[in-house]
C-alpha positions in Angstrom: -1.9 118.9 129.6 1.7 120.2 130.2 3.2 118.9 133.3 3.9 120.7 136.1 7.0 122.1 137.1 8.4 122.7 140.3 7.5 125.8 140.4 3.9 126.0 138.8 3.2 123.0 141.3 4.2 125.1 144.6 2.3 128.3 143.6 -0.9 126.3 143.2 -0.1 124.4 146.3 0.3 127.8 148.4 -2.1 129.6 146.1 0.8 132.6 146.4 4.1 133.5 144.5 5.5 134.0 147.7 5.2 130.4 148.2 9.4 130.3 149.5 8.8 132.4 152.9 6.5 129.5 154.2 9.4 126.6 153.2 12.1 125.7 155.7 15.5 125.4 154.2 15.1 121.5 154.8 12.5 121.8 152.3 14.0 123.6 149.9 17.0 121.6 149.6 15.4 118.5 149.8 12.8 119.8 146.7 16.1 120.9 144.8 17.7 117.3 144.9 14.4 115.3 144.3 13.0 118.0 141.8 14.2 121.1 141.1 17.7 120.4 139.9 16.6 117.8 137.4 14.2 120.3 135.7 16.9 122.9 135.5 19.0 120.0 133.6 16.3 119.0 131.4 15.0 122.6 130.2 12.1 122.8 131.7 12.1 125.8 134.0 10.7 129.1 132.3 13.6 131.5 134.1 11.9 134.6 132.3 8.5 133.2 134.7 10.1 131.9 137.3 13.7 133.1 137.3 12.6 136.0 140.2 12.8 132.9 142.6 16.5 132.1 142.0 16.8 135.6 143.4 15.4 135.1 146.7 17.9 134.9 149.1 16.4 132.4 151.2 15.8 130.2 148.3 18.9 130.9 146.3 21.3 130.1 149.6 19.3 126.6 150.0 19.4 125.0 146.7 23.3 125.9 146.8 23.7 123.9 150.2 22.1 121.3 148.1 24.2 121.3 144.9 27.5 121.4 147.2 25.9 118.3 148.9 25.4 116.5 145.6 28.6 117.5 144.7 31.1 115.7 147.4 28.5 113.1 147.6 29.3 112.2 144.0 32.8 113.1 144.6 33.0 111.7 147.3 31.7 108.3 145.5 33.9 108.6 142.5 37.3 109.0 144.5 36.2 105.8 146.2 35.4 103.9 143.1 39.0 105.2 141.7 40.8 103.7 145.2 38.7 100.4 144.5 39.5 100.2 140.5 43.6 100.9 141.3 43.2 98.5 144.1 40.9 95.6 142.2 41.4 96.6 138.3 38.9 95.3 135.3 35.6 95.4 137.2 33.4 96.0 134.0 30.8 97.4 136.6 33.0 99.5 138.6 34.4 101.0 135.5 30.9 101.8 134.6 30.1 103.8 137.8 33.3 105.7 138.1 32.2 107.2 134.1 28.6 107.6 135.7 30.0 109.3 139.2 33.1 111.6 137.2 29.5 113.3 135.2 27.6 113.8 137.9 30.5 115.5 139.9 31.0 117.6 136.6 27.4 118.5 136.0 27.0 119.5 140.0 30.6 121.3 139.8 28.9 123.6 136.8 25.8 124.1 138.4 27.2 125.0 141.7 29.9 127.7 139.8 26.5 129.0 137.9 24.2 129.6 140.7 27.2 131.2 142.9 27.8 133.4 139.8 24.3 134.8 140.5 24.4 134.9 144.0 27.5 136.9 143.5 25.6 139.0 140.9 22.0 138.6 141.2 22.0 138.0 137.3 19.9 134.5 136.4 21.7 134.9 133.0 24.0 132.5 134.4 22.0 129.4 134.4 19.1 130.1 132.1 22.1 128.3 128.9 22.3 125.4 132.0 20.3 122.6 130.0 22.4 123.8 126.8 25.5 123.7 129.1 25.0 120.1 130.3 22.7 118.9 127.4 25.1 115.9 126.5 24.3 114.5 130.5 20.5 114.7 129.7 20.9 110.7 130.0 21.8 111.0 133.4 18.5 112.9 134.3 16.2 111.3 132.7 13.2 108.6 134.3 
């Protein structure tokens, strides 16, 4: 049996594609950090299926509050780890997370550009290439 994706998972849970007007935007976010975005990364969203909910305003708005907050969190962590490493140099392990921290500002950076791009446009052509886009950070997303 195929695993469920984000999406395949709520519409049985709601029984209903419409399954985004009974989410708050707590929810959503919260689903796009500990789900949503990772599946995007890794391929495994269908966008010709399920690409009509990146178009749902409600949803679409959410899940970019959440990549902007991944973003300065990472950012926010890898400008630290920079201040520490010019402050304290040769920490093997702090050289390690600034690499780890500088991707995951990247990969958030593109995917907030992409799903702004179809806000802007209402086009999901912009993110369906996403795991293409980012498939050398795979590493990062994987369990």
């Amino acid at each position: 049996m195929a695993v469920k994706n984000y999406f395949t998972f709520m519409e049985e849970r709601y029984n209903s594609q419409d399954f985004v007007h009974y989410l708050k935007p707590d929810q959503i976010q919260k689903y796009a950090k500990n789900r949503i975005f990772y599946e995007m990364f890794r391929g495994d969203i269908d966008y010709s299926k399920y690409g009509h909910y990146y178009i749902d305003p409600k949803f679409l708005e959410n899940i970019i509050v959440a990549a902007q907050d991944e973003l300065i969190n990472n950012t926010t962590i890898y400008n630290a780890l920079v201040v520490y490493d010019n402050a304290y140099p040769g920490d093997q392990n702090v050289i390690k997370l600034r690499i780890r921290y500088s991707s995951l500002a990247y990969v958030y950076n593109v995917l907030v550009q992409k799903l702004v791009n179809v806000k802007v446009t209402g086009n999901i052509g912009f993110i369906t290439d996403i795991q293409y886009v980012l498939a050398s950070y795979k590493p990062l997303f994987t369990s």
